[in-house]
Backbone as ProteinMPNN parsed JSONL, in Angstrom:
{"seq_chain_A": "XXXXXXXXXXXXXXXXXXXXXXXXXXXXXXXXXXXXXXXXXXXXXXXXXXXXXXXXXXXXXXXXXXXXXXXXXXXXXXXXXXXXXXXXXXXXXXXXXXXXXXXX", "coords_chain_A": {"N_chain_A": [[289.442, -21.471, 70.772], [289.868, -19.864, 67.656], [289.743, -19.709, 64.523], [290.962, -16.964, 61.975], [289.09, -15.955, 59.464], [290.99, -15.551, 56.478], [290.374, -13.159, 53.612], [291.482, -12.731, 51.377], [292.138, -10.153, 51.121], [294.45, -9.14, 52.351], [294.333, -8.915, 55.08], [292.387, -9.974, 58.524], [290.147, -8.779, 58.9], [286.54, -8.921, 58.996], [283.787, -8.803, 56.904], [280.77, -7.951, 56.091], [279.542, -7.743, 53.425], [279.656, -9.287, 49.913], [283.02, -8.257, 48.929], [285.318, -7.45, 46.282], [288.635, -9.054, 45.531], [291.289, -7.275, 44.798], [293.867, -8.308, 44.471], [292.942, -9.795, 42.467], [292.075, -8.249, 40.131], [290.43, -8.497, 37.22], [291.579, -10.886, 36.438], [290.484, -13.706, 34.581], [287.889, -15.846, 34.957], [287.347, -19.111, 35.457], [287.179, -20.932, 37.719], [286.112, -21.415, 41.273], [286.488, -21.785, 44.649], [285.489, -22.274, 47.897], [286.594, -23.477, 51.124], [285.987, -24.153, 54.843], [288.494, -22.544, 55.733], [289.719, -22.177, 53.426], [290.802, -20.55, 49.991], [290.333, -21.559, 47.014], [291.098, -20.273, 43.934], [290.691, -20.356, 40.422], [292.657, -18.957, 37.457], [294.353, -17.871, 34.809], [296.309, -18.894, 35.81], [296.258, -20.889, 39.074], [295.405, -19.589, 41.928], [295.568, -19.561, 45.673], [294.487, -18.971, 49.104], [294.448, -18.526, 52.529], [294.112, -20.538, 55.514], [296.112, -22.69, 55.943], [297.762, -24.795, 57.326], [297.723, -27.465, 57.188], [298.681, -27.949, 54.672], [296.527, -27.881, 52.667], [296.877, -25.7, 50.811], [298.201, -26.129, 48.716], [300.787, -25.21, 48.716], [303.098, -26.827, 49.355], [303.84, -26.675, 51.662], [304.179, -28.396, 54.347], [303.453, -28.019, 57.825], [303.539, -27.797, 61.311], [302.557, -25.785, 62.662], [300.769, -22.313, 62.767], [300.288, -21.999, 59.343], [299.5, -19.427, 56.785], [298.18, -17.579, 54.549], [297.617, -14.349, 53.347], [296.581, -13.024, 51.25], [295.973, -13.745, 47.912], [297.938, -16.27, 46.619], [299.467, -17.543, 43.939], [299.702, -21.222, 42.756], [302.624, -22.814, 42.244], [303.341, -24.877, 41.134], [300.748, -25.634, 39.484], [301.165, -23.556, 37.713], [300.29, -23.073, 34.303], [299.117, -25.146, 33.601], [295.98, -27.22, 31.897], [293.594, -26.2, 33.543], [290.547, -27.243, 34.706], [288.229, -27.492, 37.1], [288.133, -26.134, 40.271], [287.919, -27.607, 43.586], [287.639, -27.289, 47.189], [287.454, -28.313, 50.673], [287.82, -28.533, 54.192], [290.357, -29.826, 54.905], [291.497, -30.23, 52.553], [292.381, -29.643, 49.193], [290.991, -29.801, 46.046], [292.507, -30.089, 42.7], [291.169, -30.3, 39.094], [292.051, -31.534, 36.155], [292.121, -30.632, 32.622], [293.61, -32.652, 30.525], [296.454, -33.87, 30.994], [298.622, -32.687, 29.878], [301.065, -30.563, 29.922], [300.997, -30.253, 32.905], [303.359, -30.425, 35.339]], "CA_chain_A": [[290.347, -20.999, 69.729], [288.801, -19.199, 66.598], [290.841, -19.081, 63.129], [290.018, -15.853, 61.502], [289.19, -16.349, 58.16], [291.755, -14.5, 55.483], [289.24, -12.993, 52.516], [292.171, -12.261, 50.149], [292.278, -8.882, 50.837], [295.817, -8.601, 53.215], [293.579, -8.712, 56.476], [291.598, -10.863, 58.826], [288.777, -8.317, 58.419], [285.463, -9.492, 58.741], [283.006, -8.331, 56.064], [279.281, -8.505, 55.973], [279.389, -7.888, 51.78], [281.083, -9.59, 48.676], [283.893, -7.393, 48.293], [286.39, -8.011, 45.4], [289.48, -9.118, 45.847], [291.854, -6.52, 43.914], [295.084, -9.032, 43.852], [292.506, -10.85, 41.254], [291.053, -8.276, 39.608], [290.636, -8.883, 35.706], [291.855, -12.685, 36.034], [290.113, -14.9, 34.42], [287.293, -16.892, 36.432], [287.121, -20.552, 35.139], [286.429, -22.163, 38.52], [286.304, -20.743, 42.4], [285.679, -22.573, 45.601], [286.155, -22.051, 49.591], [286.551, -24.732, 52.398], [286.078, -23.32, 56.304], [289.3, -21.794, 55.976], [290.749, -21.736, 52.418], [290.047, -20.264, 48.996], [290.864, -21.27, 45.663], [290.571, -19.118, 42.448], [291.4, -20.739, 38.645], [291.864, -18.068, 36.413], [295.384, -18.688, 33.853], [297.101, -19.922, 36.955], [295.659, -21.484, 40.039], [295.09, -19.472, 43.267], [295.029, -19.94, 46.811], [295.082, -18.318, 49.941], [293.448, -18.824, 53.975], [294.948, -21.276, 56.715], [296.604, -23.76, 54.956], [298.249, -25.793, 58.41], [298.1, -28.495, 56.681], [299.293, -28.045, 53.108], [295.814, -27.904, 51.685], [296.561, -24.472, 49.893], [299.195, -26.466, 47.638], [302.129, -24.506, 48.543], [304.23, -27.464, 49.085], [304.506, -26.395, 53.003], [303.558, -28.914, 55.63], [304.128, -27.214, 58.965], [302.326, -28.208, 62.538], [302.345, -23.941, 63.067], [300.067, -21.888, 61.371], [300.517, -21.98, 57.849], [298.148, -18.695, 56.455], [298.142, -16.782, 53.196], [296.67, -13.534, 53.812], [296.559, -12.541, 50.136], [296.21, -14.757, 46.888], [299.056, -17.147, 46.062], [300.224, -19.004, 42.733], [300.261, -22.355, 43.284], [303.66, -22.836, 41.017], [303.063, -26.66, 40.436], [300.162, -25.529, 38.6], [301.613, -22.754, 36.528], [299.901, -23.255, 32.78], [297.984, -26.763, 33.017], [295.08, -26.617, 31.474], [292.525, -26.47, 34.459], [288.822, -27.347, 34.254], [287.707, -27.31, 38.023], [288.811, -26.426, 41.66], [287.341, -27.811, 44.933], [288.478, -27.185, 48.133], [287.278, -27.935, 52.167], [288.372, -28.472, 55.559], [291.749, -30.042, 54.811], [292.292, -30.687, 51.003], [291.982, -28.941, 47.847], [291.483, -30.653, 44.501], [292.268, -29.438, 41.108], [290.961, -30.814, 38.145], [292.585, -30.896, 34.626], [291.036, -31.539, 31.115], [294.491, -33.286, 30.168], [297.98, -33.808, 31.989], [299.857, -31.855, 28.828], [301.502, -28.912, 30.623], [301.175, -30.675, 34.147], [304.2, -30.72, 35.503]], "C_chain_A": [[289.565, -20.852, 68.43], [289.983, -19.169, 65.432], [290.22, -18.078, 62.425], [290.522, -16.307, 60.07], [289.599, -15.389, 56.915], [290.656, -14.616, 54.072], [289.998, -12.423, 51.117], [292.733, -11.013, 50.356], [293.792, -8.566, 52.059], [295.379, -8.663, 54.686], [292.991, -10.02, 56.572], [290.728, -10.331, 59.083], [287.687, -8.811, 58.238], [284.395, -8.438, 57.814], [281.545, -8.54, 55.492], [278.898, -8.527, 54.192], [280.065, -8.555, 50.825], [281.794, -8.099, 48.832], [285.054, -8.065, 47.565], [287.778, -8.063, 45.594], [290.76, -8.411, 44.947], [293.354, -7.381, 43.688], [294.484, -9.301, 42.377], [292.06, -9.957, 40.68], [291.38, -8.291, 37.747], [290.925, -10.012, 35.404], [290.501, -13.006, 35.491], [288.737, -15.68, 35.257], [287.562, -18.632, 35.853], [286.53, -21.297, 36.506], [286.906, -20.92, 39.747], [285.856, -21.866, 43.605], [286.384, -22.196, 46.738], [285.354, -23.119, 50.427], [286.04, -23.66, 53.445], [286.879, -22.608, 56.565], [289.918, -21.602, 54.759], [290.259, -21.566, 51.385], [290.832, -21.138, 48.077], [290.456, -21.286, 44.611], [291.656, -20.131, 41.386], [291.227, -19.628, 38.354], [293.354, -19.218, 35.261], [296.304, -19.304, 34.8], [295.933, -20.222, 38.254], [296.044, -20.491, 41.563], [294.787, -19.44, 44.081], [295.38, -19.064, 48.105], [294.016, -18.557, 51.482], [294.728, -19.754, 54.867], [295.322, -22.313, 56.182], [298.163, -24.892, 55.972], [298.599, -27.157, 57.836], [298.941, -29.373, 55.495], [298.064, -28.632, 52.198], [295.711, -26.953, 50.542], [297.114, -25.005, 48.185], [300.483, -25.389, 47.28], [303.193, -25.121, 48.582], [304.705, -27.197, 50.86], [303.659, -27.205, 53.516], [304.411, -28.934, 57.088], [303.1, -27.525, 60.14], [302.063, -27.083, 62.995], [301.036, -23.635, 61.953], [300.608, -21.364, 60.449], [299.78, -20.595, 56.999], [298.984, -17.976, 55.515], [297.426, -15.389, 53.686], [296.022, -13.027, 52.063], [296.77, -14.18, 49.275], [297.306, -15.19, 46.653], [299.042, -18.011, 45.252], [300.634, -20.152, 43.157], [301.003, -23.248, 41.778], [303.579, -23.914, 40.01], [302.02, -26.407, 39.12], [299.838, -24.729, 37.534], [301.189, -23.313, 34.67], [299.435, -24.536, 32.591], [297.071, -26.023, 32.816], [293.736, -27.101, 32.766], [291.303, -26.809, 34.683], [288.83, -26.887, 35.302], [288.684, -27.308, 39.594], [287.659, -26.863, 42.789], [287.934, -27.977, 45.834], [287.575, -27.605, 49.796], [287.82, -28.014, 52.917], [289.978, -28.444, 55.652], [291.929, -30.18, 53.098], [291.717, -29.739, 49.623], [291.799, -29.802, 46.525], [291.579, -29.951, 43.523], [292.093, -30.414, 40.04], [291.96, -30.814, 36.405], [292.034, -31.679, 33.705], [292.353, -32.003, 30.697], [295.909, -33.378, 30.947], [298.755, -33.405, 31.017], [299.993, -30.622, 29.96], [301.523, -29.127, 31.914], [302.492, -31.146, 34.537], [304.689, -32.101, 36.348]], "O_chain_A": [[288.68, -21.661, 68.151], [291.043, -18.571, 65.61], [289.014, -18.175, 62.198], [291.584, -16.747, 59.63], [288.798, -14.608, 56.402], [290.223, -15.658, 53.581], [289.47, -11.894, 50.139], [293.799, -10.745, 49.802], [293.842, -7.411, 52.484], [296.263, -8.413, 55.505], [292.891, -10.897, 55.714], [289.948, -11.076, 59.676], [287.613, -9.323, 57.121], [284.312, -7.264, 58.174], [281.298, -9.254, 54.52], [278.031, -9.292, 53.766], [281.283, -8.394, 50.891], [281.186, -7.03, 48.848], [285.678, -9.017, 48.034], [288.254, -6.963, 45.872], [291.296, -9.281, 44.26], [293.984, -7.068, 42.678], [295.13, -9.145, 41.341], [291.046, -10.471, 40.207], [292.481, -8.1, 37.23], [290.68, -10.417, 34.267], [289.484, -12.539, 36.004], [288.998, -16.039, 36.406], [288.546, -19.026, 36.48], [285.599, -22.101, 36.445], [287.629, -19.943, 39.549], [284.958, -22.687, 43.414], [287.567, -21.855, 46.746], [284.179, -23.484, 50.464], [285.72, -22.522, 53.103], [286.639, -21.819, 57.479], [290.821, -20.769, 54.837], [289.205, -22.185, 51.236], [291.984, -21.435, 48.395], [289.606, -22.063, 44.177], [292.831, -20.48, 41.506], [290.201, -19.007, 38.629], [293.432, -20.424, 35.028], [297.027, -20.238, 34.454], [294.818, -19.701, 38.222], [297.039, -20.827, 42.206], [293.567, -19.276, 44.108], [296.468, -18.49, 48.16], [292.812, -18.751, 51.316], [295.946, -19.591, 54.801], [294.346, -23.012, 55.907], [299.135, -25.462, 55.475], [299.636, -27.784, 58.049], [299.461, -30.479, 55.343], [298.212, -29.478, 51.316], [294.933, -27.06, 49.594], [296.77, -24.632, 47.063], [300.953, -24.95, 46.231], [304.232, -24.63, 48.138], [305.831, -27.52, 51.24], [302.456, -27.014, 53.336], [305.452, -29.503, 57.416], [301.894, -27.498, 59.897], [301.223, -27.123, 63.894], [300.555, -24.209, 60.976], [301.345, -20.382, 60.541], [299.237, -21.225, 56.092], [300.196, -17.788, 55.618], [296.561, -15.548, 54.548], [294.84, -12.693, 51.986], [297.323, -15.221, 49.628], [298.022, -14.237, 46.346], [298.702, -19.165, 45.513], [301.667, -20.307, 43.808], [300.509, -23.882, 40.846], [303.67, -23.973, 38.784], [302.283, -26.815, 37.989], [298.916, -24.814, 36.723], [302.022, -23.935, 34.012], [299.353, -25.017, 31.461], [296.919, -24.842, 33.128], [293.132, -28.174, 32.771], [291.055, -25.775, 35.304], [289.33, -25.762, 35.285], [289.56, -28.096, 39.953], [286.539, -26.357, 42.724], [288.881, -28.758, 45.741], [286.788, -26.669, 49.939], [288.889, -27.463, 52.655], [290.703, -27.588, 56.16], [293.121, -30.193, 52.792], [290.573, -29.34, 49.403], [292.754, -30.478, 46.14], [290.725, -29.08, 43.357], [292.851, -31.384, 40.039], [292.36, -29.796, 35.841], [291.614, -32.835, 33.743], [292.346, -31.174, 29.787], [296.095, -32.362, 31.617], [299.905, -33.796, 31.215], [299.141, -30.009, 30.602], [302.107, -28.204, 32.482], [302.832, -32.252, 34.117], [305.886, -32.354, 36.477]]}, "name": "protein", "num_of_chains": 1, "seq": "XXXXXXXXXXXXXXXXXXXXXXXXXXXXXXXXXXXXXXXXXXXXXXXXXXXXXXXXXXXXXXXXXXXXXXXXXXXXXXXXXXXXXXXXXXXXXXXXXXXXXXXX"}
């Protein structure tokens, strides 16, 4: 069993080049990071998107099916904190914040 790995772009398309992901384009960068199966992009909100089975994307869904984003998703919780850093692998994502004002 193989999980194909979603690259943002609406597909499970494999792609031998960077290509840009046009949900994002003009955001923001502040921080970026990808696990084995999941992305996530800071720009003024926090997005995520890949296989997220577990509820590492931070959608708030934990489901024993597959869970998958094919395209970038707002992760709502973190609507307008002020973000420093994301890191993400296998199962968990972290987000960072330079203060808990605006953290809901």
């Amino acid at each position: 069993y193989q999980r194909r790995v979603h690259g943002g772009h609406g597909d499970t398309e494999n792609r031998s080049t960077p290509t840009p992901v046009a949900a994002l384009a003009g955001a923001p960068i502040i921080s970026a990071s990808c696990g084995s199966h999941s992305v996530v992009w800071a720009a003024e909100d926090v997005y995520s998107w890949g296989y997220g089975v577990h509820g590492q994307l931070g959608h708030g869904i934990l489901d024993p099916g597959e869970v998958s984003y094919k395209l970038p998703a707002p992760i709502k919780t973190l609507h307008g904190a002020p973000v420093a850093g994301v890191s993400c692998g296998d199962m968990h994502t972290v987000v960072w914040v330079s203060s808990w004002d605006g953290v809901p």
